[in-house]
GUMI-418153 format. One record per residue: residue number from 1; residue in one letter; x, y, z negated of N, C-alpha, C in turn. Coordinates in pm, 1 decimal, padded with zeros to 6 digits. Layout:
// residues N
<pt num="NUM" residu="A" n_x="X" n_y="Y" n_z="Z" ca_x="X" ca_y="Y" ca_z="Z" c_x="X" c_y="Y" c_z="Z"/>
...
//
This chain:
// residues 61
<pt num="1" residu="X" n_x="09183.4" n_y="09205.7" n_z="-09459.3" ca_x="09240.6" ca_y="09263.2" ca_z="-09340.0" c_x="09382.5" c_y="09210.1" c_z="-09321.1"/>
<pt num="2" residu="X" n_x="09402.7" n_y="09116.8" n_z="-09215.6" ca_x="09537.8" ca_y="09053.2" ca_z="-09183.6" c_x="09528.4" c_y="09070.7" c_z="-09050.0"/>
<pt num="3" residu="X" n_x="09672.4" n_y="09077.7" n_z="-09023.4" ca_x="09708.3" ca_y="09067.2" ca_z="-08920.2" c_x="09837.4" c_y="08953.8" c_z="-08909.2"/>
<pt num="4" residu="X" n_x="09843.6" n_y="08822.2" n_z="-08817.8" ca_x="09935.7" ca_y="08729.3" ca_z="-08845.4" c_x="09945.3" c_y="08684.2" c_z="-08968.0"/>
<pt num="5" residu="X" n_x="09862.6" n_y="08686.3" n_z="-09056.8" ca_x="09831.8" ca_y="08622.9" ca_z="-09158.5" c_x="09963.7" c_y="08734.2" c_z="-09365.1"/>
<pt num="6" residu="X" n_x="09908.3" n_y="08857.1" n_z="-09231.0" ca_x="10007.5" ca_y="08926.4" ca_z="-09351.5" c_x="09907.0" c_y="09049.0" c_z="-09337.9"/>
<pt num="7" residu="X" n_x="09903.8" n_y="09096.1" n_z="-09470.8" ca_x="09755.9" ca_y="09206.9" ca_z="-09449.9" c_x="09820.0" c_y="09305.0" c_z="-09427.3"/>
<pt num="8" residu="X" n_x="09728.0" n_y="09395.4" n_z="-09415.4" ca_x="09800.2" ca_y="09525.9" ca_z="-09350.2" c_x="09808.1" c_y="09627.3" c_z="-09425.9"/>
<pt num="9" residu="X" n_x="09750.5" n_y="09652.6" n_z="-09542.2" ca_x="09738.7" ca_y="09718.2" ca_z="-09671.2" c_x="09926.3" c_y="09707.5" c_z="-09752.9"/>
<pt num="10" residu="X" n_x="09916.9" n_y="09578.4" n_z="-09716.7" ca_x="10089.0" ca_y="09548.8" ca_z="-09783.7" c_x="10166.0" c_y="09555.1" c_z="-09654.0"/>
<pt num="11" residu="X" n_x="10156.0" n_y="09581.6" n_z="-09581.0" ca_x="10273.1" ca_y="09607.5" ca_z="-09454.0" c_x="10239.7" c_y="09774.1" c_z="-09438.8"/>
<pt num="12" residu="X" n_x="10172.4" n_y="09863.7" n_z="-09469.4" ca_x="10153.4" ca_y="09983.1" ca_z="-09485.9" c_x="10226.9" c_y="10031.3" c_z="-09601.8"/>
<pt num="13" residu="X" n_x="10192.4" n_y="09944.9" n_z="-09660.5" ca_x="10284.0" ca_y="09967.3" ca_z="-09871.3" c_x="10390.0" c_y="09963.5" c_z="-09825.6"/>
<pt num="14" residu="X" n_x="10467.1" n_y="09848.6" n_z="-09744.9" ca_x="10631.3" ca_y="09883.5" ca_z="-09744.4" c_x="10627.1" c_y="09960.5" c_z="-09669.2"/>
<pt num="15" residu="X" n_x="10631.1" n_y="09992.0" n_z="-09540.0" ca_x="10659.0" ca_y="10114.7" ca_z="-09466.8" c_x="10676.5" c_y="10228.5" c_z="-09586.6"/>
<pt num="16" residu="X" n_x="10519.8" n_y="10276.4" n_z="-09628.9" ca_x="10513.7" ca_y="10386.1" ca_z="-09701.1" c_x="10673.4" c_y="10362.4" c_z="-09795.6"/>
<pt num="17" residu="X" n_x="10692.7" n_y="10287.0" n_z="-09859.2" ca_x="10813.3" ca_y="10293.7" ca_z="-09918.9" c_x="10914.1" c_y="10290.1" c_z="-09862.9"/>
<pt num="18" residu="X" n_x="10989.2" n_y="10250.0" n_z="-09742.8" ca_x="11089.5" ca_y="10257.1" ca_z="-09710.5" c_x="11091.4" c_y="10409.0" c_z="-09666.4"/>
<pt num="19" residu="X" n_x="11003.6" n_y="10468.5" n_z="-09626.1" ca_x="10948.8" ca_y="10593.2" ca_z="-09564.9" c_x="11035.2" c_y="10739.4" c_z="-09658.5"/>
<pt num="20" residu="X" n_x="10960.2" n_y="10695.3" n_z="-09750.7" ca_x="10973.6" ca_y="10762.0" ca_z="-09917.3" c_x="11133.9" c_y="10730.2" c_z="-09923.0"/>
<pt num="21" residu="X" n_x="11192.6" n_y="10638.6" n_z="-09925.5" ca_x="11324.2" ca_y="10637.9" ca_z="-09956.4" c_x="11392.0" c_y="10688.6" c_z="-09859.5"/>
<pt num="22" residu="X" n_x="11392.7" n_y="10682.8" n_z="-09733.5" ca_x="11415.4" ca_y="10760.1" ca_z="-09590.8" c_x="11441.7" c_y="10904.8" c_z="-09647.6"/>
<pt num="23" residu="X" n_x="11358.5" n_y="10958.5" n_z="-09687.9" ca_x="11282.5" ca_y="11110.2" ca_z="-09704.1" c_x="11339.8" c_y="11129.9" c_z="-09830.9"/>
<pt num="24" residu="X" n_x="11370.7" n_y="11074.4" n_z="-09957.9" ca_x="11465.0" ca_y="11082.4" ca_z="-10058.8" c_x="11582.2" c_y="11091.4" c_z="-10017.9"/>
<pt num="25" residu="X" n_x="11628.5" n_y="11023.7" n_z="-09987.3" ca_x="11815.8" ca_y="11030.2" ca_z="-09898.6" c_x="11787.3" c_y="11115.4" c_z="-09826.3"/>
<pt num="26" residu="X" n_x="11768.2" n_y="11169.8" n_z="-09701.8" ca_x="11807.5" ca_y="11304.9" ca_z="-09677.1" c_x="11750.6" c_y="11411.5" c_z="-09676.3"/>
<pt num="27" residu="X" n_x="11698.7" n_y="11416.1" n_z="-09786.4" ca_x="11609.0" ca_y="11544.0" ca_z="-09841.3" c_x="11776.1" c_y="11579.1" c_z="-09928.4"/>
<pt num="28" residu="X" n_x="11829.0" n_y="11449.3" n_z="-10054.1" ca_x="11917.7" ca_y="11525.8" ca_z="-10088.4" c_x="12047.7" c_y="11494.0" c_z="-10019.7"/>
<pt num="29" residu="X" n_x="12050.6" n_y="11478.7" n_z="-09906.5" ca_x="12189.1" ca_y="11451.9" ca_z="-09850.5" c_x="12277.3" c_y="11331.7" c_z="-09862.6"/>
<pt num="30" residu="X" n_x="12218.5" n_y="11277.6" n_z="-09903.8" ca_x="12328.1" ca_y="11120.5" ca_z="-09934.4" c_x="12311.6" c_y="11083.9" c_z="-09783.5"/>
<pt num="31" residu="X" n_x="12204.4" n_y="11100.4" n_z="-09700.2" ca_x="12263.6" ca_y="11046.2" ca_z="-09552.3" c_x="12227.6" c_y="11181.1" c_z="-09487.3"/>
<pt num="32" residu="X" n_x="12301.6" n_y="11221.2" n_z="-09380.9" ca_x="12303.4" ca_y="11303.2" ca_z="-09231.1" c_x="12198.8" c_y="11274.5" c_z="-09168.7"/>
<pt num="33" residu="X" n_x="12072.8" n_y="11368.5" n_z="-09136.6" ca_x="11995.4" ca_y="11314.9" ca_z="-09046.4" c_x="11977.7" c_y="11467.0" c_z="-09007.1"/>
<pt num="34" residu="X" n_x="11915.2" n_y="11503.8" n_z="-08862.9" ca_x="11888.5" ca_y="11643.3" ca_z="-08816.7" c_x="11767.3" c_y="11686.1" c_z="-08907.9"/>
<pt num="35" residu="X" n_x="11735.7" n_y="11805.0" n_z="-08880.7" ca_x="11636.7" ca_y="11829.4" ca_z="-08955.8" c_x="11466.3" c_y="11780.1" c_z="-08883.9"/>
<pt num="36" residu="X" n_x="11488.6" n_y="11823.3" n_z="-08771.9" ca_x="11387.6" ca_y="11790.4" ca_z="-08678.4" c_x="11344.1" c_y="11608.9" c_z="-08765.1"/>
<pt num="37" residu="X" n_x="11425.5" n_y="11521.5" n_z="-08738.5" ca_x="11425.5" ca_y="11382.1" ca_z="-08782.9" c_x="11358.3" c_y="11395.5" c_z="-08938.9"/>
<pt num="38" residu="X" n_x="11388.2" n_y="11460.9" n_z="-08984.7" ca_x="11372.3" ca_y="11471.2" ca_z="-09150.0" c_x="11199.9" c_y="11509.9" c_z="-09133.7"/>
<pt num="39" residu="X" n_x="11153.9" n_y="11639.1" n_z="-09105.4" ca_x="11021.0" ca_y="11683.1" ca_z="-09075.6" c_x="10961.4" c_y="11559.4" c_z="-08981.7"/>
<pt num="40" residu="X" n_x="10974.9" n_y="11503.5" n_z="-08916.5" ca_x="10880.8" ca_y="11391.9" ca_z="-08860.0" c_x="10892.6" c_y="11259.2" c_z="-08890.0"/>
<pt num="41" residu="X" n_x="10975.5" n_y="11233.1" n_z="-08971.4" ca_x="10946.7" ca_y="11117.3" ca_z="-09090.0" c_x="10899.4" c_y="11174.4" c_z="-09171.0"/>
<pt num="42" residu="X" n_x="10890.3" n_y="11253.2" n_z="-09176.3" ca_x="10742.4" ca_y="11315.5" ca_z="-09320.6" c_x="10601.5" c_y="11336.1" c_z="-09282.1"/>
<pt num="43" residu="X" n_x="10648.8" n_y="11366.2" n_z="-09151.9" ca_x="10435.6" ca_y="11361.6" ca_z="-09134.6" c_x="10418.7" c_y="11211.2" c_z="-09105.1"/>
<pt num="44" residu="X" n_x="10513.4" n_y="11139.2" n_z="-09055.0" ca_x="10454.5" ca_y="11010.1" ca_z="-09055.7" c_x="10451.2" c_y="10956.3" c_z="-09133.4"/>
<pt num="45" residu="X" n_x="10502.6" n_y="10952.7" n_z="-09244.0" ca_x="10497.9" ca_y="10916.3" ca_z="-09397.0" c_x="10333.6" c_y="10973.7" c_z="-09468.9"/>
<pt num="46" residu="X" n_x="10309.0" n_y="11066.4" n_z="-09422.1" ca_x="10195.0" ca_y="11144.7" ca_z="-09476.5" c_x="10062.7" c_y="11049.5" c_z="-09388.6"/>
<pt num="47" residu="X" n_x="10111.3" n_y="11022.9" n_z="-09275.4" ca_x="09991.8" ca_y="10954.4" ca_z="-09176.5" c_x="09993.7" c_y="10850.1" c_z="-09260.4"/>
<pt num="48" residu="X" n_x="10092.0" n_y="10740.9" n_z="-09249.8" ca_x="10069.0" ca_y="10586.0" ca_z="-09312.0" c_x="10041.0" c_y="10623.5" c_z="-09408.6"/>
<pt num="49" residu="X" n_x="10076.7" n_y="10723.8" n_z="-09516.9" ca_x="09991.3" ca_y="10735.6" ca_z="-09677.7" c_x="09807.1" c_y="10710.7" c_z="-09678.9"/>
<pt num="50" residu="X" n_x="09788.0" n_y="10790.9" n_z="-09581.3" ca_x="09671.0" ca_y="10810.1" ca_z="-09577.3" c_x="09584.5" c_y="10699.8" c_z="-09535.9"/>
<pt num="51" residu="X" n_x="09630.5" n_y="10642.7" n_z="-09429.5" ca_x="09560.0" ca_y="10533.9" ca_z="-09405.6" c_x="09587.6" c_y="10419.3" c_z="-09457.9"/>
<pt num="52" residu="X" n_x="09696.1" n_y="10412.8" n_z="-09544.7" ca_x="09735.6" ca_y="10284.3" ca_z="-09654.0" c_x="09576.4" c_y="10323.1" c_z="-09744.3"/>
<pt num="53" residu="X" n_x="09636.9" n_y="10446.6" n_z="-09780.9" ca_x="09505.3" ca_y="10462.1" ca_z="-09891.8" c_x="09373.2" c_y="10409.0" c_z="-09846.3"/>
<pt num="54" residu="X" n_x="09314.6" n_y="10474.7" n_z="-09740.5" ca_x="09174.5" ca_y="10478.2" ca_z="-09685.0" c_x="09135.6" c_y="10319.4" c_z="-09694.1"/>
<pt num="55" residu="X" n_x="09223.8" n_y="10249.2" n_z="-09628.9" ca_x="09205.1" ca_y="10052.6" ca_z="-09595.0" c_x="09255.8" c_y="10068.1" c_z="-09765.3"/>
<pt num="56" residu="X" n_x="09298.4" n_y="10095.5" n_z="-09814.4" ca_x="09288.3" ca_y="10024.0" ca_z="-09958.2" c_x="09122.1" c_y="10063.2" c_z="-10070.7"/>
<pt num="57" residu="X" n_x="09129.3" n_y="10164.9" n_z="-10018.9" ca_x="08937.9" ca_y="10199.2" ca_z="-10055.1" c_x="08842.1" c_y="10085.5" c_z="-10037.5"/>
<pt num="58" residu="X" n_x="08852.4" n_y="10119.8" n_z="-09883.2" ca_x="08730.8" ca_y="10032.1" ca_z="-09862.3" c_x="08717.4" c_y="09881.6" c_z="-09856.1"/>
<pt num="59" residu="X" n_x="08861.4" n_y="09845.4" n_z="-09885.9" ca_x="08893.8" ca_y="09685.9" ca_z="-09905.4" c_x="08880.1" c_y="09687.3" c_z="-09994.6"/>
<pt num="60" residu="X" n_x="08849.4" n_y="09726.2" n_z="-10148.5" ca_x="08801.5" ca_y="09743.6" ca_z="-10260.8" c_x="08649.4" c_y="09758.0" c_z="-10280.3"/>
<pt num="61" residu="X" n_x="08613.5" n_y="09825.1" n_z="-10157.4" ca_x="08415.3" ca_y="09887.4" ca_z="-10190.3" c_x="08376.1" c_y="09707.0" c_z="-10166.2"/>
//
């Protein structure tokens, strides 16, 4: 599964990680973000988790 010749399993992986580090910093405050901002980088963090996972399943079956 590529897209532009970069798969999408590893362009889901970084997101998910920059995501995670997003959500580390201002969970404990090292950066200012509203809270609203904080709660919806987390469900979208929770969305790309999920579907990183799912395409990593079945690109495995």
């Amino acid at each position: 599964m590529n897209i532009g010749g970069v798969s999408i399993i590893l362009a889901l992986g970084i997101a998910n990680f920059l995501l995670l580090i997003f959500q580390l910093l201002s969970g404990f405050h090292k950066i200012k973000v509203p809270m609203g901002v904080h709660k919806k980088t987390g469900v979208a963090l929770f969305i790309i988790v999920l579907i990183h996972g799912v395409l990593a399943i079945l690109a495995n079956a």
